[in-house]
SERO-4910 file (N, C-alpha, C, O; in steps of 0.05 Angstrom, whole numbers):
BEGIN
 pado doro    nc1    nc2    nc3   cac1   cac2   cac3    cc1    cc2    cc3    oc1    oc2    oc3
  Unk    A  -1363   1870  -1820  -1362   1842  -1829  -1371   1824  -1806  -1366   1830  -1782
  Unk    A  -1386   1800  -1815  -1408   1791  -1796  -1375   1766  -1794  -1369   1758  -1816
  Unk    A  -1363   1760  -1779  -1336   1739  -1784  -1348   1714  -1769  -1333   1696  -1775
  Unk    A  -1370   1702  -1752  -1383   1687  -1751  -1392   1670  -1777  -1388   1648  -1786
  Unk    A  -1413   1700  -1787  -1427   1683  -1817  -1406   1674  -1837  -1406   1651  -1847
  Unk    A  -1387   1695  -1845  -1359   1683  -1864  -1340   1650  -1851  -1331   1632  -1865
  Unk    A  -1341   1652  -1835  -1331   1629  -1822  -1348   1608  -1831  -1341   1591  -1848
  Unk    A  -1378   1607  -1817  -1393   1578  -1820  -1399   1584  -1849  -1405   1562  -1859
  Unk    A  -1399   1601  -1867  -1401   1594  -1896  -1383   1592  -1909  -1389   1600  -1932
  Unk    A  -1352   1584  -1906  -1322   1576  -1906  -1332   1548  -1902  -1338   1533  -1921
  Unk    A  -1336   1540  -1872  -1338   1513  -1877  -1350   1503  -1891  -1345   1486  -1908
  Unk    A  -1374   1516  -1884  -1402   1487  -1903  -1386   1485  -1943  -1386   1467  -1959
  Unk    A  -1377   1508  -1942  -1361   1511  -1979  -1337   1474  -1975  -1338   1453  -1987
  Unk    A  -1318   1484  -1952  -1300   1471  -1958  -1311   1434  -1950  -1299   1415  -1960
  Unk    A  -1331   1432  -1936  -1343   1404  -1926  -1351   1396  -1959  -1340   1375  -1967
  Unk    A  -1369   1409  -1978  -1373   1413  -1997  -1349   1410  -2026  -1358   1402  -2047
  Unk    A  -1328   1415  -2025  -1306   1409  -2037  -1291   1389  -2028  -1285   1370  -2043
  Unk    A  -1285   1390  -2006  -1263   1362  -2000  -1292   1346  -1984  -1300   1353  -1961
  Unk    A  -1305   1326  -1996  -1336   1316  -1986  -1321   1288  -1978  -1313   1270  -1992
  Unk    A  -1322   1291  -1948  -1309   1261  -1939  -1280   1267  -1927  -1272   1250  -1910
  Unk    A  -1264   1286  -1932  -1249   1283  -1929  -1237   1303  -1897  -1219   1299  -1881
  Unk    A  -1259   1325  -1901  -1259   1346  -1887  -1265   1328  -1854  -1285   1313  -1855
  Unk    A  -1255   1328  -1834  -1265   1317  -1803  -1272   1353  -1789  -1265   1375  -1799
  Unk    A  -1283   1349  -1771  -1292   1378  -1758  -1283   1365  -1732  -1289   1343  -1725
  Unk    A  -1270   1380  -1720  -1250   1378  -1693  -1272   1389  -1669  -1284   1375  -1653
  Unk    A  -1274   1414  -1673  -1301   1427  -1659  -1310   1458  -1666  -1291   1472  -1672
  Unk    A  -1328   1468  -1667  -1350   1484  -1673  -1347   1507  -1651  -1355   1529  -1657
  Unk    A  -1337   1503  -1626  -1339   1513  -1608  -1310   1526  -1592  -1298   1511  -1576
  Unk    A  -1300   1546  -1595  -1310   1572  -1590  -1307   1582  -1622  -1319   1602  -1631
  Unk    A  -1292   1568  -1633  -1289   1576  -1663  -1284   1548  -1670  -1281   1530  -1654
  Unk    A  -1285   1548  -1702  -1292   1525  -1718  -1257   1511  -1717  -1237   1525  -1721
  Unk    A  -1256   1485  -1712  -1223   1472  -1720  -1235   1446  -1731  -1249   1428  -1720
  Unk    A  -1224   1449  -1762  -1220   1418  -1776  -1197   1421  -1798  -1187   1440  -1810
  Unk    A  -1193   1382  -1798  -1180   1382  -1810  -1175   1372  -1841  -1197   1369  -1851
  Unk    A  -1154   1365  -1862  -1160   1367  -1880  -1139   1349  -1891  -1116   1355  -1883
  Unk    A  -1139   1327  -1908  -1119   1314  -1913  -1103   1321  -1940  -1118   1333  -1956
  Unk    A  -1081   1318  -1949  -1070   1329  -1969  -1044   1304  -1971  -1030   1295  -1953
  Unk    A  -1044   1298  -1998  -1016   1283  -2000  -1008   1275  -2034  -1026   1274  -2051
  Unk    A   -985   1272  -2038   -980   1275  -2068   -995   1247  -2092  -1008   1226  -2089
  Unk    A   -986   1260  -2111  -1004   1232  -2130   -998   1212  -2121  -1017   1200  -2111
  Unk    A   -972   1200  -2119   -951   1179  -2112   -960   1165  -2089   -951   1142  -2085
  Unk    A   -976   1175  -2072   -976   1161  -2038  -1000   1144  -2046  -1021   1151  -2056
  Unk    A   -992   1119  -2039  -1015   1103  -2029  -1014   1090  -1988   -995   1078  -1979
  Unk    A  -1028   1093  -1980  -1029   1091  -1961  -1011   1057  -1954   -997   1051  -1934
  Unk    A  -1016   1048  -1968  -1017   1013  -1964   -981   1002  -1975   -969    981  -1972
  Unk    A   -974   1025  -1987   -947   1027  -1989   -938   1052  -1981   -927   1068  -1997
  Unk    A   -941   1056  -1963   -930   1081  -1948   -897   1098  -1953   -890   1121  -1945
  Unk    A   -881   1080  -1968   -858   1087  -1964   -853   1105  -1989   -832   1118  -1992
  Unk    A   -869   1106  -2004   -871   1123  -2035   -896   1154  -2023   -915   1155  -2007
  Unk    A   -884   1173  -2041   -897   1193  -2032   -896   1213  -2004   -882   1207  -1985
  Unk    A   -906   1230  -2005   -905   1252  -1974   -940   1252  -1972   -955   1252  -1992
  Unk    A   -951   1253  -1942   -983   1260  -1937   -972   1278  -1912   -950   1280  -1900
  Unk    A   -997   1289  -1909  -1001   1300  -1879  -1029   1315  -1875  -1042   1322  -1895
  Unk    A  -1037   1319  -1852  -1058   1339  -1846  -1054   1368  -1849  -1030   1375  -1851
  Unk    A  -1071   1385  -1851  -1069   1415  -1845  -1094   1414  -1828  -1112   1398  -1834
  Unk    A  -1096   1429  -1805  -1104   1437  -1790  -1111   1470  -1773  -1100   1483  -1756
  Unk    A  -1130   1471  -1786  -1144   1498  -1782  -1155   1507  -1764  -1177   1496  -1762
  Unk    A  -1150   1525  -1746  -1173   1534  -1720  -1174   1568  -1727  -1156   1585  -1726
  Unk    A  -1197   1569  -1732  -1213   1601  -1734  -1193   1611  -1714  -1178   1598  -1699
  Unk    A  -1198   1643  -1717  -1199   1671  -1695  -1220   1679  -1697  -1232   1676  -1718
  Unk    A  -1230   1691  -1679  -1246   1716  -1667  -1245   1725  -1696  -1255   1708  -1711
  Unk    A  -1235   1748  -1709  -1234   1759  -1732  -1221   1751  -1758  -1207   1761  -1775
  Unk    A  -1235   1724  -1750  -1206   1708  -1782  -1242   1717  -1804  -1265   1714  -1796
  Unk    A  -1231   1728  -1831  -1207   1723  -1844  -1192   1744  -1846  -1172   1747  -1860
  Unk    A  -1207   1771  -1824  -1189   1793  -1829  -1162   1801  -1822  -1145   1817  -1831
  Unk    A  -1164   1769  -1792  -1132   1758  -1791  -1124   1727  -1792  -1138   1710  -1801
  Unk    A  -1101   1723  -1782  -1089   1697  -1800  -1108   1671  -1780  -1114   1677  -1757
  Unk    A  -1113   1655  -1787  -1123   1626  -1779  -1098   1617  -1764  -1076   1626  -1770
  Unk    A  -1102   1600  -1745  -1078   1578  -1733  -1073   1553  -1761  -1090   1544  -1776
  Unk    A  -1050   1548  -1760  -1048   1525  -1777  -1030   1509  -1761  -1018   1517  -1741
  Unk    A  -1030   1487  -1771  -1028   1466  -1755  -1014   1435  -1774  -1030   1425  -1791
  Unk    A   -988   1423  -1772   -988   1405  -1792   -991   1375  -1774   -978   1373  -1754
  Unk    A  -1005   1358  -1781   -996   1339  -1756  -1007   1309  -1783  -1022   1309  -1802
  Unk    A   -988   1286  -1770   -995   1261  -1784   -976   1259  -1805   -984   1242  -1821
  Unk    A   -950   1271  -1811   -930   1274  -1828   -925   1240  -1829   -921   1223  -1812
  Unk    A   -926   1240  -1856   -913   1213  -1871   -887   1226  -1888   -885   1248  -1900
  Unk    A   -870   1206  -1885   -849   1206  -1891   -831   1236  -1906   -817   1240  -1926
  Unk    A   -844   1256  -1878   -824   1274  -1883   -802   1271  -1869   -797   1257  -1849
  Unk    A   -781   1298  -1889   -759   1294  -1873   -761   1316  -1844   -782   1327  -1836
  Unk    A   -739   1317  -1833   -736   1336  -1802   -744   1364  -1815   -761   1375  -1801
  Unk    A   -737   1378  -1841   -744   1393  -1847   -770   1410  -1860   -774   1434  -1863
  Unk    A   -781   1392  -1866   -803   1399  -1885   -829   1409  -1873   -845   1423  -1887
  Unk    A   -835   1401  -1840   -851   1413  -1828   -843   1455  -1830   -848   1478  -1838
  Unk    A   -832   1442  -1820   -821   1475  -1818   -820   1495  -1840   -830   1518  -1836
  Unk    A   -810   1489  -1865   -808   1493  -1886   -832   1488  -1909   -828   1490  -1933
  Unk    A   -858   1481  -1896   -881   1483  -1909   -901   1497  -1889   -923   1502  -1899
  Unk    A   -896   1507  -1862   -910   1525  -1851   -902   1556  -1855   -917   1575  -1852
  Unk    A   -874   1557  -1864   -859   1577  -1871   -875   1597  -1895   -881   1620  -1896
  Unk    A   -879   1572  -1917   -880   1582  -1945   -918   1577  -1939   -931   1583  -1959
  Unk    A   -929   1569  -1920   -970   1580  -1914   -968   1606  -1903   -985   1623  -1907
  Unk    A   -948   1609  -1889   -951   1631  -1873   -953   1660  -1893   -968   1680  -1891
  Unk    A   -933   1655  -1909   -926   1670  -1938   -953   1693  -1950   -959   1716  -1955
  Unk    A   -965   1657  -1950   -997   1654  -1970  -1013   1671  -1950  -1020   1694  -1955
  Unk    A  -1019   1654  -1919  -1046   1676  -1917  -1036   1710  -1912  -1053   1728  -1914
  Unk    A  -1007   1719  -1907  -1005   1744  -1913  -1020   1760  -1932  -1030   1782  -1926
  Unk    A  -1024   1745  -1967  -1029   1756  -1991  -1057   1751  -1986  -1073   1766  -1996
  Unk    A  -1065   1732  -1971  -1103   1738  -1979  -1111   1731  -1949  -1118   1710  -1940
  Unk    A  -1107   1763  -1933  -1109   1772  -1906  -1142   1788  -1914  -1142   1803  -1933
  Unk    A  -1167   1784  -1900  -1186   1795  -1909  -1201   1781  -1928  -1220   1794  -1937
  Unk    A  -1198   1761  -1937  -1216   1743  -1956  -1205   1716  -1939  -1185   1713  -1925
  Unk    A  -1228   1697  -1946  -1233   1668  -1939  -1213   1655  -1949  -1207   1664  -1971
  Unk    A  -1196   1634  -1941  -1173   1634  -1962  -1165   1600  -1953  -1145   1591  -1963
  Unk    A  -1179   1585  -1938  -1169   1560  -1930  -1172   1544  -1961  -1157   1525  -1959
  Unk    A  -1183   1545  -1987  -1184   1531  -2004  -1146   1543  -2015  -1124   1532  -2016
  Unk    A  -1157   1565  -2021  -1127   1578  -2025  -1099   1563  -2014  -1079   1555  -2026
  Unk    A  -1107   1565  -1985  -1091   1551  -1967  -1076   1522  -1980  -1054   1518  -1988
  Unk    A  -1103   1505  -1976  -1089   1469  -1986  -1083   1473  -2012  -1063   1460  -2020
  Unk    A  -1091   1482  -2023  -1080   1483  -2057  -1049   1487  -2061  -1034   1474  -2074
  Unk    A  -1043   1514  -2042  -1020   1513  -2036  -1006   1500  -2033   -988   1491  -2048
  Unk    A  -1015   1493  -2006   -998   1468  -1990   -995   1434  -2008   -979   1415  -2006
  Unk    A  -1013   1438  -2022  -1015   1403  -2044  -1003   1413  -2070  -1002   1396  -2088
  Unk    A   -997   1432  -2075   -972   1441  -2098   -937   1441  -2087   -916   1438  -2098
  Unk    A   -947   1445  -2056   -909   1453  -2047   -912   1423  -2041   -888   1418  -2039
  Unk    A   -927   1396  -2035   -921   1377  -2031   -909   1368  -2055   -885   1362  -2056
  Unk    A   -929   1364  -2082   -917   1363  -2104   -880   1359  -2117   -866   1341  -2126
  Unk    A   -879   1385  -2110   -852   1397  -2119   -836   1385  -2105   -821   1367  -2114
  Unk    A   -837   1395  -2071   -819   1372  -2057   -813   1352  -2062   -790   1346  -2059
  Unk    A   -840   1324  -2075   -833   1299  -2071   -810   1301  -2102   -791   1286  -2103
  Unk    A   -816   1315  -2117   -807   1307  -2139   -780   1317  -2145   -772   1316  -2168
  Unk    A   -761   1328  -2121   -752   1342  -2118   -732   1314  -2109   -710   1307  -2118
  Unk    A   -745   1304  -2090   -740   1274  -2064   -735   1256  -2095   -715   1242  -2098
  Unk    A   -750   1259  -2112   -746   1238  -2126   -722   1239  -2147   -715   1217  -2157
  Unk    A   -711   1257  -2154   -694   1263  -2178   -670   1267  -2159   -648   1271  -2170
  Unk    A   -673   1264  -2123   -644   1272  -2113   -646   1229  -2118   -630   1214  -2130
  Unk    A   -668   1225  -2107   -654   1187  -2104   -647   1186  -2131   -625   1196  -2135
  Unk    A   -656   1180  -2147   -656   1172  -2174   -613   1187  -2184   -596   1174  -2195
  Unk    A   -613   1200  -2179   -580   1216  -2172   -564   1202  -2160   -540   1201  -2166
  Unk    A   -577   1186  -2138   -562   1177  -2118   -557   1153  -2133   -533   1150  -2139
  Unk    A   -572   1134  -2141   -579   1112  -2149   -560   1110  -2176   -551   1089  -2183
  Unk    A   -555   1132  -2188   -545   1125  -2210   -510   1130  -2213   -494   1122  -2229
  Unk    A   -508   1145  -2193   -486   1153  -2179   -474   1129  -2167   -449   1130  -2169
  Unk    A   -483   1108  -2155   -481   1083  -2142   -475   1061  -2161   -454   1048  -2163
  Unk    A   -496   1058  -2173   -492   1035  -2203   -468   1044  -2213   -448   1030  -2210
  Unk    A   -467   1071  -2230   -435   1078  -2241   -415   1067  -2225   -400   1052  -2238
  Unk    A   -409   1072  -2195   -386   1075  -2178   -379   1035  -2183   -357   1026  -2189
  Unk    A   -401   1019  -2179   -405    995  -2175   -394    980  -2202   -379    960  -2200
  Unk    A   -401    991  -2224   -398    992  -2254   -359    999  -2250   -345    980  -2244
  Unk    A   -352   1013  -2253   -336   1019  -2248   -316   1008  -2242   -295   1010  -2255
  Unk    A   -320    991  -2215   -297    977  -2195   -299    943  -2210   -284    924  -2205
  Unk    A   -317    944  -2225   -322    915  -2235   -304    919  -2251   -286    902  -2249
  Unk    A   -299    939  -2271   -291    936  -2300   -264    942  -2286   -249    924  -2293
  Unk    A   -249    962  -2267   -227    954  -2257   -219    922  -2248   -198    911  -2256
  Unk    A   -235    912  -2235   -225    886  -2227   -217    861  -2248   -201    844  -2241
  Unk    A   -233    864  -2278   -231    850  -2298   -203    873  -2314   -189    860  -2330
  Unk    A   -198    893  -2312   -173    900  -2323   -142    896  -2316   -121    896  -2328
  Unk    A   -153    892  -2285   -122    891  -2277   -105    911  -2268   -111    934  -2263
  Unk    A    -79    899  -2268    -60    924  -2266    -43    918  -2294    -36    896  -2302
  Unk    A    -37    950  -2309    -15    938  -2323     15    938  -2311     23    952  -2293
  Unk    A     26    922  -2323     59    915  -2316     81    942  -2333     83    954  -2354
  Unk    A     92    941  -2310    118    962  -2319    145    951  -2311    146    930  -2299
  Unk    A    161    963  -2315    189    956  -2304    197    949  -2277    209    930  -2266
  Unk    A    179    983  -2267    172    983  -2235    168    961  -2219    183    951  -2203
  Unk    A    142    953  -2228    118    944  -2215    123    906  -2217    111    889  -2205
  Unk    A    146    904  -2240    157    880  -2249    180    876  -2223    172    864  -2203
  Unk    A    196    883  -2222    220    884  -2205    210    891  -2180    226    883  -2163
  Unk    A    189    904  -2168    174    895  -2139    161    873  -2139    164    858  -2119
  Unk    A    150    868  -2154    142    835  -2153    165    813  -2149    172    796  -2132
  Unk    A    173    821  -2170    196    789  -2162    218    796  -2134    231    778  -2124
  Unk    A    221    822  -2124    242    823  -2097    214    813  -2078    222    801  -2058
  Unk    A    190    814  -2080    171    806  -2060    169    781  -2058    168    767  -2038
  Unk    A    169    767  -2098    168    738  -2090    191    724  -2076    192    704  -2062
  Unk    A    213    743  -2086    241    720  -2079    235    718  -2051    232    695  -2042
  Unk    A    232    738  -2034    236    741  -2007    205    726  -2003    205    717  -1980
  Unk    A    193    723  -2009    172    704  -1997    183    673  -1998    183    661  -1977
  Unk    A    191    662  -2018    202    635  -2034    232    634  -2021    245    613  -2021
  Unk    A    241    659  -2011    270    645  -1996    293    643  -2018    315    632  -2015
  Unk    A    286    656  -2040    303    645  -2057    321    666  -2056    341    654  -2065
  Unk    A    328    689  -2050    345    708  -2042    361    696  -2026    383    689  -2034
  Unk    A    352    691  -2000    370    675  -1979    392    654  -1988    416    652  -1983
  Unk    A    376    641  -2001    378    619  -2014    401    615  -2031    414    594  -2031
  Unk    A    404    639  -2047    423    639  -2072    455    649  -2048    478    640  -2050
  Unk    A    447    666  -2032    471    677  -2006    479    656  -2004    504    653  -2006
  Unk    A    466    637  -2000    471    614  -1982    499    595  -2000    522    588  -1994
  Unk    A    482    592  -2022    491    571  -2039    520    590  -2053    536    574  -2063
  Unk    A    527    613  -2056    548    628  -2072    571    627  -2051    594    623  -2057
  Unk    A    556    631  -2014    580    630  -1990    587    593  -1997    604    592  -2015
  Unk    A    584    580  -1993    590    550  -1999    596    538  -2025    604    516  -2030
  Unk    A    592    555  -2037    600    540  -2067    586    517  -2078    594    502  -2094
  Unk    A    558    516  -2064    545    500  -2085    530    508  -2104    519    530  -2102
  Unk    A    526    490  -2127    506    494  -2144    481    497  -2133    472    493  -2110
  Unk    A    468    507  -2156    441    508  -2156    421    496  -2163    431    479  -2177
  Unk    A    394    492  -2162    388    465  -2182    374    485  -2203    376    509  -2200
  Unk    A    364    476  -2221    356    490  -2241    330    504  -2241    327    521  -2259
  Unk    A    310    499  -2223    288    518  -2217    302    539  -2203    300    563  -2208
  Unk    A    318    527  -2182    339    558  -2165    358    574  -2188    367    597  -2183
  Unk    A    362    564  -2210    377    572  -2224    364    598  -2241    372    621  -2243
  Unk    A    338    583  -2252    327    603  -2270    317    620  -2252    307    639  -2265
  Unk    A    315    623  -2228    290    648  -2214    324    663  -2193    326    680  -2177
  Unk    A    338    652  -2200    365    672  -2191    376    689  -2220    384    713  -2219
  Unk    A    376    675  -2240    395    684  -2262    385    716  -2270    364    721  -2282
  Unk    A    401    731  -2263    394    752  -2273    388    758  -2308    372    775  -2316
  Unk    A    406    741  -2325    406    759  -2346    378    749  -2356    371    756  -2379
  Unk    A    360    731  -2338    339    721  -2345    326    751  -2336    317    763  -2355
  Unk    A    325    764  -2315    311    786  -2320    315    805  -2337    297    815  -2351
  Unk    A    339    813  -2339    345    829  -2366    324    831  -2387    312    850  -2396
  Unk    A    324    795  -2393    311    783  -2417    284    803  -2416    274    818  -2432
  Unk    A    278    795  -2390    248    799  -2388    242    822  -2387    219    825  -2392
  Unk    A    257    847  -2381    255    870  -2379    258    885  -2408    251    907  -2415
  Unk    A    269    869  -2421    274    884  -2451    248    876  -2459    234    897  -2457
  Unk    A    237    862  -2465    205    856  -2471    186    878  -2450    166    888  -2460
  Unk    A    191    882  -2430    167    901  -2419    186    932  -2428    178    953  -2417
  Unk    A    204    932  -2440    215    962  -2435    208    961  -2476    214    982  -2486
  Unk    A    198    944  -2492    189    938  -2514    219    942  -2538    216    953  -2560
  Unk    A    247    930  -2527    270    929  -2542    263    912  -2562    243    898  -2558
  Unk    A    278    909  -2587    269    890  -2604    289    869  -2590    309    876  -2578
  Unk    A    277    833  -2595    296    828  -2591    317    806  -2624    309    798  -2646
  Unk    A    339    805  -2612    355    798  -2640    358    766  -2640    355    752  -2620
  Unk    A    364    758  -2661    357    726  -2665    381    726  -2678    383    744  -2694
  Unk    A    407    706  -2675    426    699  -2680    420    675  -2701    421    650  -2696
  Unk    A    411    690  -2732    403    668  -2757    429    644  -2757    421    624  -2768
  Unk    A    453    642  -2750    478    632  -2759    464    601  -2750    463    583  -2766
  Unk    A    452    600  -2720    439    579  -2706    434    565  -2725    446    544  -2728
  Unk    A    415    574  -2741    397    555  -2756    413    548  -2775    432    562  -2780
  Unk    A    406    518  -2795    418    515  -2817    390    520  -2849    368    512  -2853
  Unk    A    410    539  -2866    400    541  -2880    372    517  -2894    378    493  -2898
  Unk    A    350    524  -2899    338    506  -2903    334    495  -2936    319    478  -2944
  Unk    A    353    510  -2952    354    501  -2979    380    486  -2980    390    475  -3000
  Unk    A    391    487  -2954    412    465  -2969    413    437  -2946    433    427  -2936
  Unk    A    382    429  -2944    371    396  -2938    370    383  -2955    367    396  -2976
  Unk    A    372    365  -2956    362    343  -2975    338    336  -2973    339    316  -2959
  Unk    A    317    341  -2978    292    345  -2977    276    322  -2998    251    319  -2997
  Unk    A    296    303  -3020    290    296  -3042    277    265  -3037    289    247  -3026
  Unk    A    256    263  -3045    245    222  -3037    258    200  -3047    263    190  -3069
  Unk    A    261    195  -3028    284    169  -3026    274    149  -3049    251    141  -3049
  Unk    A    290    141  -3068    272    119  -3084    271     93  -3065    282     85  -3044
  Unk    A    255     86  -3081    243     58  -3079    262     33  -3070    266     20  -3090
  Unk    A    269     26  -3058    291     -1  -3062    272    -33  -3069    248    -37  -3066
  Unk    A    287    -45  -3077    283    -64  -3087    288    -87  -3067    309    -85  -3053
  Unk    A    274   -108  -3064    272   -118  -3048    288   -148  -3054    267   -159  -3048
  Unk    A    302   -167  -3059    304   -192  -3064    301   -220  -3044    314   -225  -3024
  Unk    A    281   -236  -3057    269   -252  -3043    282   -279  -3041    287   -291  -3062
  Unk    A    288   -288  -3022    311   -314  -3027    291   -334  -3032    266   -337  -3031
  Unk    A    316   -348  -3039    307   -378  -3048    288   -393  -3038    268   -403  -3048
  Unk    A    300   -395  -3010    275   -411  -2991    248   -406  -2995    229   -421  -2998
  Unk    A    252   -376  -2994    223   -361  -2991    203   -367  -3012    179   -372  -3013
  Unk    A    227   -364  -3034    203   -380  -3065    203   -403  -3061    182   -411  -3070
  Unk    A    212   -418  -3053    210   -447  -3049    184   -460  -3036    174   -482  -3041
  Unk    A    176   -433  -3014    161   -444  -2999    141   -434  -3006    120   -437  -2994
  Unk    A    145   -419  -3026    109   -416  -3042    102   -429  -3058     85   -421  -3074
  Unk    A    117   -460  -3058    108   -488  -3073     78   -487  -3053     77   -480  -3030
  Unk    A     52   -499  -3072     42   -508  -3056     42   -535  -3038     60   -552  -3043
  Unk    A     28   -540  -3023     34   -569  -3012      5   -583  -3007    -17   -573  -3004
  Unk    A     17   -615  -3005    -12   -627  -3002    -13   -652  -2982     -5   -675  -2979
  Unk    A    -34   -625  -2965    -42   -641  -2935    -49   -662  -2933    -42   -679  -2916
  Unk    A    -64   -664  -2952    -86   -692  -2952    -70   -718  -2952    -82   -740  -2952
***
């Protein structure tokens, strides 16, 4: 095998397929160029979408009966790993076509494992993203629910408020001296006011003492007649007319 002639008719093929895209590094002692590759998604001018990079090829003495140098350089927005892990999975490739020309072989490769990767990058954000909205979703619809009230959670509140409001102290104070209370101190001391309140959160029925009320069929409910009015004397008197003139 003439590995000179297979070489320069490798290139002139691949200058010929990637037309424009192919740069030639140098010719001399063996052929090195390079080759750009990057997924649908990349536009240069928004760089932050998509993966690109070079591959970079330098002949041997007897390439293709052995492996080519490869080379990744110009990595856009890969991660720490992916260099590594896309020379891994070329290295793979020219094993299987050791003895044939294989740099087309090569980027095809390499612009399918970019592929997969990005889309790979893309369904983890898109995960992440939706994973995030939920959590966010979430803490909203807690904040508009609240807490519900229990017995518990009732009776820590009010020992928190009293002792914030002093009104604990307060009631000590007023029971060692014997004074009254005033009636806002009254109602937020009176226990059986909590009771009250606790039979409604513990859901007791509560009972209504009907005796209170007075029956309502035995009102007098009936329209008062009419009274009659009588107009005195004067009064008709003075609806004589009279004359100004």
């Amino acid at each position: 095998m003439d590995h000179a002639e297979e070489q320069k008719g490798e290139v002139e093929a691949i200058e010929s397929i990637y037309y424009g895209d192919v740069q030639i590094i140098s010719e001399s002692p063996y052929y090195k160029f390079s080759i750009p590759i990057k997924t649908e998604e990349y536009d240069a001018e928004e760089s932050q979408n998509g993966l690109c990079c070079d591959l970079v090829f330098t002949y041997t003495a007897k390439y293709p009966e052995e492996a080519p140098i490869i080379e990744i350089e110009n990595l856009e927005n890969f991660e720490e790993n992916y260099e590594s892990e896309l020379l891994t999975y070329l290295a793979e490739q020219v094993k299987e076509n050791l003895g044939m020309v294989m740099v087309f072989t090569i980027v095809s490769s390499a612009q399918e494992w970019l592929n997969v990767r990005y889309e790979t990058v893309k369904k983890e954000q898109e995960e992440i993203a939706s994973k995030i909205l939920r959590e966010e979703e979430e803490v909203e619809r807690k904040r508009f629910e609240g807490t519900r009230v229990t017995v518990e959670t009732f009776m820590k509140w009010k020992q928190q408020f009293e002792e914030e409001m002093g009104i604990t102290k307060k009631k000590e104070i007023a029971e060692k001296e014997g004074k009254k209370l005033s009636g806002r101190e009254l109602f937020m001391t009176d226990n059986t006011l909590n009771e009250s309140d606790l039979k409604f959160l513990d859901g007791d029925p509560v009972k209504v003492d009907e005796s209170l009320f007075q029956n309502i069929e035995d009102l007098d409910l009936d329209d008062s007649e009419d009274e009659d009015f009588e107009v005195s004397d004067d009064f008709e008197g003075s609806s004589d007319s009279e004359d100004y003139n």
